[in-house]
C-alpha positions as CSV (number, residue, x, y, z in Angstrom):
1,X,24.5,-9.7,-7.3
2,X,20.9,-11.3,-7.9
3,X,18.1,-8.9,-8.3
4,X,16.3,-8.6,-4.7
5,X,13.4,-6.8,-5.2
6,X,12.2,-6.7,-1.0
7,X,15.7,-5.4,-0.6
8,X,15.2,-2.8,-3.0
9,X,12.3,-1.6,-1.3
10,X,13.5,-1.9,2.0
11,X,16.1,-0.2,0.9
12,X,13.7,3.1,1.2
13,X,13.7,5.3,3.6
14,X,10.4,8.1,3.9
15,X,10.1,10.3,6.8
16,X,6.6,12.3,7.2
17,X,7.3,16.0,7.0
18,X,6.5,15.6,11.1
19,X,8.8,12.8,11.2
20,X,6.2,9.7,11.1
21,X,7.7,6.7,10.3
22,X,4.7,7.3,7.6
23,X,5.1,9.6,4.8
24,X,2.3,12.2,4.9
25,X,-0.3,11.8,2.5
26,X,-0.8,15.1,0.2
27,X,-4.3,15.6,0.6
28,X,-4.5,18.5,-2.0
29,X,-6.0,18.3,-5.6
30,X,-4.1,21.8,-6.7
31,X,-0.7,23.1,-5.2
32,X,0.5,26.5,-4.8
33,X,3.2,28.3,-6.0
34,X,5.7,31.1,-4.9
35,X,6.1,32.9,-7.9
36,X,4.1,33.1,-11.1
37,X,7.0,32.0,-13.4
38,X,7.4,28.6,-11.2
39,X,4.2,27.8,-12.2
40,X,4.6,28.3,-15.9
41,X,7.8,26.2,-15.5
42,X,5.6,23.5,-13.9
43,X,3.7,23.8,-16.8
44,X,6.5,23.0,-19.1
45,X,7.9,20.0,-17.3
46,X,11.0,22.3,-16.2
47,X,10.1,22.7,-12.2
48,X,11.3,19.4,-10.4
49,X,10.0,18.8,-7.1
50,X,7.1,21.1,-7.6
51,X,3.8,19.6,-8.3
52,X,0.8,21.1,-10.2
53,X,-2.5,19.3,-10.0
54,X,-3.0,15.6,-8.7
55,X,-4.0,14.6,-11.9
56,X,-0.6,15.2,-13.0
57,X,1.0,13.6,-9.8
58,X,1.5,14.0,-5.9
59,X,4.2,13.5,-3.3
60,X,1.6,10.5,-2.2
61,X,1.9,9.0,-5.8
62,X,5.3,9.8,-6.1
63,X,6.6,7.9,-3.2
64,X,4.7,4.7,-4.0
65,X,5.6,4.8,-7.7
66,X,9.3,5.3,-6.2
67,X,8.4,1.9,-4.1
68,X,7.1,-0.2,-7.5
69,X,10.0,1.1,-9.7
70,X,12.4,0.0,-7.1
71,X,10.8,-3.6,-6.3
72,X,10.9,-3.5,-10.7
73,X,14.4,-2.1,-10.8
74,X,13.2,0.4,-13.5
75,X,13.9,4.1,-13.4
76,X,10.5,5.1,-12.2
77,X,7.3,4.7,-12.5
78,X,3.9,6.5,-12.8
79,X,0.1,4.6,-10.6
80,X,-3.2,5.0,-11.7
81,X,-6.3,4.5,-10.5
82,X,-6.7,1.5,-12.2
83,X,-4.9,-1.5,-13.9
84,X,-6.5,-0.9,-17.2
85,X,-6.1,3.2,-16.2
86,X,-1.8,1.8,-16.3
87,X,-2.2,-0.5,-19.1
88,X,-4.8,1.6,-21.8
89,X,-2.8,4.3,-21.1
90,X,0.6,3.5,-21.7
91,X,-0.5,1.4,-25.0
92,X,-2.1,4.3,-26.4
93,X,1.2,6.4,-25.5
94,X,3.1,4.3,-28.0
95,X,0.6,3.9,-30.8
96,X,-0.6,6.0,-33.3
97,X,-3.4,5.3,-36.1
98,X,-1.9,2.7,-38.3
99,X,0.2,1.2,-35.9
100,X,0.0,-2.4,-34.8
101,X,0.3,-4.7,-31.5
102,X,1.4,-8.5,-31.2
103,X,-0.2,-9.8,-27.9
104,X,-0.4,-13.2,-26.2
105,X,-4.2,-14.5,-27.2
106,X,-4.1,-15.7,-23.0
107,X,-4.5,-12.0,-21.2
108,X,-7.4,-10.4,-19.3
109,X,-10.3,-10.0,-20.8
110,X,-10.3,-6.5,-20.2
111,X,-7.0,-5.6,-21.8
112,X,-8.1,-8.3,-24.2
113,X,-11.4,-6.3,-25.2
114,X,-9.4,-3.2,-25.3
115,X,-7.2,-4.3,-28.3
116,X,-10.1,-6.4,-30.1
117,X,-12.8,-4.0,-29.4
118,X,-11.7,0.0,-28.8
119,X,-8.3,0.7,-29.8
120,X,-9.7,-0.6,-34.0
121,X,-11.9,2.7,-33.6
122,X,-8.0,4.5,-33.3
123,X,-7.0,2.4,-36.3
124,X,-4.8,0.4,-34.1
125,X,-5.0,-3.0,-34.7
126,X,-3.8,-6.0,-32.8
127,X,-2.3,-10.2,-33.6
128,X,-3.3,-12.4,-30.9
129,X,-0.7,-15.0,-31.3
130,X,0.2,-18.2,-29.0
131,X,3.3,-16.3,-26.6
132,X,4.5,-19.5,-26.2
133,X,5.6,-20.0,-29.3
134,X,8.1,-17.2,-30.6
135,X,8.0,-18.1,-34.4
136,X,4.6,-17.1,-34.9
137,X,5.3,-14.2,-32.7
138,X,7.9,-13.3,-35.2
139,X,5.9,-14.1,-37.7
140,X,3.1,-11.5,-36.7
141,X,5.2,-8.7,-37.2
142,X,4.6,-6.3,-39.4
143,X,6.2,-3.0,-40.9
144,X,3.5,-1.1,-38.4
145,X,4.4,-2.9,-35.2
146,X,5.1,-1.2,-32.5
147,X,4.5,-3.3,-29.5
148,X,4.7,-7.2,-28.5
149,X,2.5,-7.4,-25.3
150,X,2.1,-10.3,-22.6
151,X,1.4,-11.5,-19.2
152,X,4.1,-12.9,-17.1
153,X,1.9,-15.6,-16.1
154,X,-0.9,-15.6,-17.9
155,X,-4.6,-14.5,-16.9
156,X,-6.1,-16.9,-16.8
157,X,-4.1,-20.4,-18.4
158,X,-1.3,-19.7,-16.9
159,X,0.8,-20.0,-19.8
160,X,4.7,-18.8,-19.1
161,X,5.8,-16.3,-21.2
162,X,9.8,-16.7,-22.7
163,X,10.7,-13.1,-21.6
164,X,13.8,-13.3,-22.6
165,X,13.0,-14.8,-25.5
166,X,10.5,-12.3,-26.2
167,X,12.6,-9.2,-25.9
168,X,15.5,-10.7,-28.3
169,X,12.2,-10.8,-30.9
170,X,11.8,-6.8,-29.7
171,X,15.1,-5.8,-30.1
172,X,15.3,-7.4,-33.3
173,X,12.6,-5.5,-34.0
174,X,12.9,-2.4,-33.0
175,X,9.9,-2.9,-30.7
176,X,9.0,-2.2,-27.2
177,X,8.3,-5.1,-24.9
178,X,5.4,-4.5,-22.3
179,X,4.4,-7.3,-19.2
180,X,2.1,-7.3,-17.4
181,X,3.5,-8.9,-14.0
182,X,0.2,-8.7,-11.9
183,X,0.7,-12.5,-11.0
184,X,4.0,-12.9,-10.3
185,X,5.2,-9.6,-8.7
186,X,8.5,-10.1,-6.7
187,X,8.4,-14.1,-8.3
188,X,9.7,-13.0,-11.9
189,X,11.7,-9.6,-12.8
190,X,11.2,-8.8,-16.7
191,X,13.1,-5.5,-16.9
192,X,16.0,-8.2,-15.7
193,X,15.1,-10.3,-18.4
194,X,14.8,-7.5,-21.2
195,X,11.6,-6.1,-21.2
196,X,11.3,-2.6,-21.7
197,X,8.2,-1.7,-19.3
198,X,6.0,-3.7,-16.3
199,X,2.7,-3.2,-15.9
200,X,0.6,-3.8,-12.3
201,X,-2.8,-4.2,-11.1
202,X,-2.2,-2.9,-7.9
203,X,-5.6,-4.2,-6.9
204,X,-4.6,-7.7,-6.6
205,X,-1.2,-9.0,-4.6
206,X,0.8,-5.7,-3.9
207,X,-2.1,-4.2,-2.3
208,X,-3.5,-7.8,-0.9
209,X,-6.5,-6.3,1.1
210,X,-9.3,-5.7,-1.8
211,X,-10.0,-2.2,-0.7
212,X,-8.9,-0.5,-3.2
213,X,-8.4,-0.5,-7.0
214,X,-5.4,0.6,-8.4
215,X,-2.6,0.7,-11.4
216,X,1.2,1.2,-12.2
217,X,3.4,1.6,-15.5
218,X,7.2,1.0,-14.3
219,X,9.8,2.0,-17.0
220,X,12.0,4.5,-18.4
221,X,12.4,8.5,-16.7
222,X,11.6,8.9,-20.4
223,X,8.7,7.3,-20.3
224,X,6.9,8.6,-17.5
225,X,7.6,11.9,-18.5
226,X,5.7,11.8,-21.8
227,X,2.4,10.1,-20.0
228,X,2.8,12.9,-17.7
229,X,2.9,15.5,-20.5
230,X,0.8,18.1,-20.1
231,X,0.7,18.5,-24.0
232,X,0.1,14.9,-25.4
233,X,0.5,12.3,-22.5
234,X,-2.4,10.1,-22.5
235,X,-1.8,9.7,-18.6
236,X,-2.4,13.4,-17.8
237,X,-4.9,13.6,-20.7
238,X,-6.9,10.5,-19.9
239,X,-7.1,11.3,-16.1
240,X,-6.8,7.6,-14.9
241,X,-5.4,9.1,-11.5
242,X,-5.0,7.4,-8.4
243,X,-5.9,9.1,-5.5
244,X,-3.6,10.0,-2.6
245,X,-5.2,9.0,0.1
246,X,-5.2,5.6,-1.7
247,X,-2.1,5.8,-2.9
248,X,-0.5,6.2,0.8
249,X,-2.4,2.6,1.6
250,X,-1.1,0.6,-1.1
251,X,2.5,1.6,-0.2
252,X,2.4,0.3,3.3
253,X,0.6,-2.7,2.3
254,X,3.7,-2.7,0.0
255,X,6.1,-3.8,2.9
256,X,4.8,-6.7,3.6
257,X,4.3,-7.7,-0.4
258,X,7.4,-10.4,0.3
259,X,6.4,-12.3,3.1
260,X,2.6,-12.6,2.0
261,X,3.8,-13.4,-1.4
262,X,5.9,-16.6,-0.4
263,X,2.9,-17.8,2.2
264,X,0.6,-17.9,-0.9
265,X,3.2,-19.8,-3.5
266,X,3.6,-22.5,-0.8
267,X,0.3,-22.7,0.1
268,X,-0.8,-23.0,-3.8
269,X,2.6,-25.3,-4.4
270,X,1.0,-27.9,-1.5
271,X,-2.4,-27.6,-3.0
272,X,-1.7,-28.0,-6.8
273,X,0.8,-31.0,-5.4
274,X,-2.2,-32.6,-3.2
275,X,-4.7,-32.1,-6.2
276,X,-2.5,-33.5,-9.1
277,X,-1.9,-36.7,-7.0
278,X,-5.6,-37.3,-6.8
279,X,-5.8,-37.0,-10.5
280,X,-7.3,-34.1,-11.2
281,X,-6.4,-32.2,-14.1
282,X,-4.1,-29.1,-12.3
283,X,-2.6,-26.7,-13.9
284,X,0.3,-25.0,-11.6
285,X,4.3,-23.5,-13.2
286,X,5.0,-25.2,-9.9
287,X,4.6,-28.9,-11.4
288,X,6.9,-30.6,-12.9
289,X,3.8,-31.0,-15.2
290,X,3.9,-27.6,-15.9
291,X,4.7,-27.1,-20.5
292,X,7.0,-24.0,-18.7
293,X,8.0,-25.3,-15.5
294,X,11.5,-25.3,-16.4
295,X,11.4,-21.9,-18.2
296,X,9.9,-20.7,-15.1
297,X,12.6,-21.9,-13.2
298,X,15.2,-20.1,-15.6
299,X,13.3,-16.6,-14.5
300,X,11.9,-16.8,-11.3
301,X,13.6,-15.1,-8.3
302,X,13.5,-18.2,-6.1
303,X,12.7,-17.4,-2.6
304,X,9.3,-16.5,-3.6
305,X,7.9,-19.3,-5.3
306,X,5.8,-20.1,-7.9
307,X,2.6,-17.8,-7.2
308,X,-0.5,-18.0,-6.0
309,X,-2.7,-19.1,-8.9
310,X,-3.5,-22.4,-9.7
311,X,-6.8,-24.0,-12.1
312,X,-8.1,-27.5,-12.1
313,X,-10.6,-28.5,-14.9
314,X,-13.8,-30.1,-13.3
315,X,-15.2,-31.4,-16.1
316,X,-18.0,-28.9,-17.1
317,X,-19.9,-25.4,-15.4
318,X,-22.2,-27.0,-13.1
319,X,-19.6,-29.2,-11.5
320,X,-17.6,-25.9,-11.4
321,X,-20.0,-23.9,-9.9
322,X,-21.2,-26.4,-7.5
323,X,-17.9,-26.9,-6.1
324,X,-17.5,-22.9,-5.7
325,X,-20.4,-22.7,-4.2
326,X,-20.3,-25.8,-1.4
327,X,-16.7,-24.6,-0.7
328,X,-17.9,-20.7,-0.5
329,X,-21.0,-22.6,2.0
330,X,-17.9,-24.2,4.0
331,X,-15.7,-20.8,4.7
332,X,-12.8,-22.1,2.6
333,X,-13.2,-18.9,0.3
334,X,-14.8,-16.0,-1.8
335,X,-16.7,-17.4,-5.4
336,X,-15.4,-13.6,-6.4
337,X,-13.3,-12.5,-9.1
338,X,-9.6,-10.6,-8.6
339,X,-6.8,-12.4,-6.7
340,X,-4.4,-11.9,-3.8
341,X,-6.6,-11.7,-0.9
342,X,-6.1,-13.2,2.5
343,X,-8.5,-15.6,1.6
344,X,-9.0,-17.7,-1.1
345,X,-11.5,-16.5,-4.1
346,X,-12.5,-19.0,-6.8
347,X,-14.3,-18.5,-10.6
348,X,-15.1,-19.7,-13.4
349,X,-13.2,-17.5,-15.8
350,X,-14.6,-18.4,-19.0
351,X,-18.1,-17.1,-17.5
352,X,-16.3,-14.2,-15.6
353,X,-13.3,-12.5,-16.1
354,X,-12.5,-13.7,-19.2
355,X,-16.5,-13.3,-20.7
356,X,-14.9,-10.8,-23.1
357,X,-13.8,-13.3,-25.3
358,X,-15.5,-15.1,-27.9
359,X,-16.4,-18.6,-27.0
360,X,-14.8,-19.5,-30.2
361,X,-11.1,-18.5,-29.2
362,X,-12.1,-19.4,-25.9
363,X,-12.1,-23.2,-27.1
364,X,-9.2,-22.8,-28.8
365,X,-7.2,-21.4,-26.6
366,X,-8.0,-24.0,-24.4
367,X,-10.2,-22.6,-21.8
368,X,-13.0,-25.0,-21.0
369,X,-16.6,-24.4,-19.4
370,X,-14.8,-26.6,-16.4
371,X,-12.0,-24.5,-15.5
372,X,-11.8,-22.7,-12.3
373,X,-9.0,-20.5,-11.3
374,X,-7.9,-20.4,-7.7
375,X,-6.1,-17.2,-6.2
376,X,-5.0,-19.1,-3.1
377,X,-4.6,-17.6,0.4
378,X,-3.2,-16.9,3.3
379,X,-4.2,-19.8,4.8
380,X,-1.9,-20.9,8.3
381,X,-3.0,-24.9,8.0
382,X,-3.4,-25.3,4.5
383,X,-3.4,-29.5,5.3
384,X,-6.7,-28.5,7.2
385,X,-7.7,-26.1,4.1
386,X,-7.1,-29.6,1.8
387,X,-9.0,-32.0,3.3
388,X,-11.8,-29.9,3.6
389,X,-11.7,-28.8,-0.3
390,X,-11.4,-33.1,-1.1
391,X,-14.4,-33.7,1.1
392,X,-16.2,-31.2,-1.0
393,X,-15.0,-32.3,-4.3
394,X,-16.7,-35.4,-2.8
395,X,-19.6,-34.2,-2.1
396,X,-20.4,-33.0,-5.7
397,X,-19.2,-36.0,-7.6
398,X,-15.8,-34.5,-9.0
399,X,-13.4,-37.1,-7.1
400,X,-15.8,-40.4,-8.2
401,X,-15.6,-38.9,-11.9
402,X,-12.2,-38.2,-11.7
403,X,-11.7,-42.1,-10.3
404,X,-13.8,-43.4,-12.3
């Protein structure tokens, strides 16, 4: 049977401890404990069900990690306060000093700075390599190699990455295969595909409200246990906790991750359709157009579209940021970084949330001053939301160049 990952979570069932259709939210930071030896037990990893300190977990983290490993179909899965709080974390749990990474040269800027900029200090270097193109990911193995690292979808070029592909390299290897899936949760499934461990923003689509930040490492029992570790689990010893209070929030925005997830792939599917046919340069999986359409197509859990990201090149940053700003000045969205909100938030990522990397691999990478990524909402008449974005394009010249 095909991988459902709404069924999975619907599959759920939490009753509060008063019988709320809600679980109740652990509002402690410490936890008590009967006896004196259940606490050194606790200590030791050998006291299931009991809980310790909320830096270590809580019944609140526990049942939304529960959610996020279901809807990933991984054994569990341990939040954080953070993306990056997930994603440092868990790449400093697999390497030591000496060891080596092989990540996509397309990622977030943040986990992009990470690798080029903090983890040398650890004497853990890292290959950015085109993921599109497994020879050379191949070829940037070496003997130190621990772990090959992408984005689903990338952040922001929306490059595809060959998961399957990718973990045959891994397993060849003897590597461990880390996503990110912030873009395409629900959409693609890499533990299906053979990756080893997903990684979420929380902050973006499974949350969908930006109130909150927030993280998640889905893998192996195994796994979580050691970031957990009270002895050497970067996890524990790093502290990037999610709250519970928070915690409680994302996993009821959670159940409605499905429905607001295929609203923004067709909305972004009609807009990247509308756009290409006026001849501006769009880049959506959704196009036939697409270098990874088909690929896409091969991994994507299909009731759930494409996604909700899309970038057109306008030519150059003033054009760009004219554009944001006149459609910002007409209510059709936020000029604002992150993604999956209701509404529709728009940047110019080689200025923003890719500004970490060098303009240099910027260029050749392929990420122009004239680039804007579009997180596309939840908008109910997106034929209203397109005329109104062409009449802008109008306004600041980008349709007469585009003609011209």
């Amino acid at each position: 049977m095909k991988f459902r990952p709404a069924n999975k979570i619907q599959d759920l069932q939490y009753f509060g401890e008063f019988g709320g259709v809600n679980p109740s939210i652990s509002d402690s930071a410490t936890y008590t404990f009967l006896s004196a030896k259940t606490m050194l037990d606790t200590f030791e990893g050998q006291a299931e069900g009991c809980y310790l300190y909320s830096r270590h977990t809580s019944p609140s983290n526990l049942y939304l990690g529960e959610a996020l490993a279901a809807m990933e179909g991984t054994e569990t899965a341990n939040v954080a306060g953070s993306g990056m709080g997930a994603i440092t974390a868990t790449i400093l749990q697999f390497c030591n000093a000496g060891d080596h990474v092989v990540s996509s040269r397309t990622i977030y800027g943040g986990t992009y700075a990470f690798l080029k900029n903090f983890t040398p200090k650890f004497n853990i270097q890292t290959s950015f390599v085109d993921i599109t193109n497994l020879e050379k990911v191949e070829a940037a193995i070496n003997e130190n190699t621990k772990i090959l690292y992408c984005e689903a979808v990338s952040n922001p070029l929306l490059e595809v990455a060959d998961i399957k592909g990718l973990a045959e390299i891994a397993k060849r290897h003897g590597l461990q295969l880390l996503v990110d899936n912030t873009f395409s949760p629900m959409i693609i499934s890499p533990i299906e595909l053979g990756a080893d461990v997903v990684l979420h923003s929380l902050t973006k689509f499974i949350n969908g409200t930006n109130d909150t930040m927030g993280g998640v490492v889905c893998g192996s029992q195994e796994l979580i246990n050691s970031l957990r570790s009270v002895i050497d689990g970067a996890a524990m010893l790093l502290g990037p906790s999610m709250d519970s209070l928070r915690a409680a929030s994302i996993l009821k925005n959670m159940r409605t991750l499905h429905i607001r997830i295929k609203q923004h792939s067709k909305n972004a599917q009609y807009l990247a359709e509308q756009f290409e046919n006026l001849g501006l340069k769009t880049v959506y999986p959704g196009l036939a157009s697409h270098p990874s359409h088909e690929l896409f197509k091969t991994m994507m859990n299909e009731e759930y579209g494409f996604g909700g990201l899309l970038t057109l090149d306008v030519g150059s940053l003033d054009k760009a940021n004219a554009l944001m700003e006149m459609m910002q000045g007409e209510n059709l969205g936020y000029l604002a970084v992150s993604l999956g909100f209701y509404k529709t938030l728009f940047s110019a990522p080689g200025t923003s949330t890719s500004s970490e990397i060098p303009e240099d691999e910027q260029a050749e990478m392929g990420l122009t001053d004239g680039l804007i990524r579009f997180s596309i909402g939840l908008d109910n008449d997106i034929e209203r939301t397109f005329r109104m974005m062409r009449r802008c394009m109008t306004k600041v010249g980008i349709l007469e160049t585009v003609s011209a």
